[in-house]
C-alpha angles and dihedrals in degrees: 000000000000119000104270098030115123121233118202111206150156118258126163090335100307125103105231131192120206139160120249108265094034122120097202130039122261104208126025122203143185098226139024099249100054087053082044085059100032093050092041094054087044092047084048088050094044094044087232136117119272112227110211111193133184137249084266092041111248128133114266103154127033110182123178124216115238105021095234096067092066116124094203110073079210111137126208 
């Protein structure tokens, strides 16, 4: 990860948002849809890539803001 880019993860039950570099989360949720929100609307602010990693912590979702940005010429 490049340094800015949010990270949404699991940690002691909470689903937690914070920026690459930071030591502490930013945001701190409930459930994983509303970090998935929270730390998509933050990576589309910052112009960054939102990390989306599982319970275990392992990536399962790498998303670019904006799109354009994007290496991969991948659509979808």
């Amino acid at each position: 990860m490049a340094k800015g880019d949010i990270e949404t993860y699991n940690e002691d039950g909470q689903w937690k948002n914070r920026p690459e570099g930071n030591q502490r989360a930013s945001t701190v949720h409930d459930t994983k849809a509303e970090a998935e929100a929270t730390g998509r609307q933050m990576a589309s602010e910052r112009d960054v890539e939102h990390v989306i990693k599982k319970q275990d912590g392992t990536i399962s979702e790498k998303n670019t803001y904006p799109r354009s940005r994007d290496p991969r010429q991948i659509k979808g």
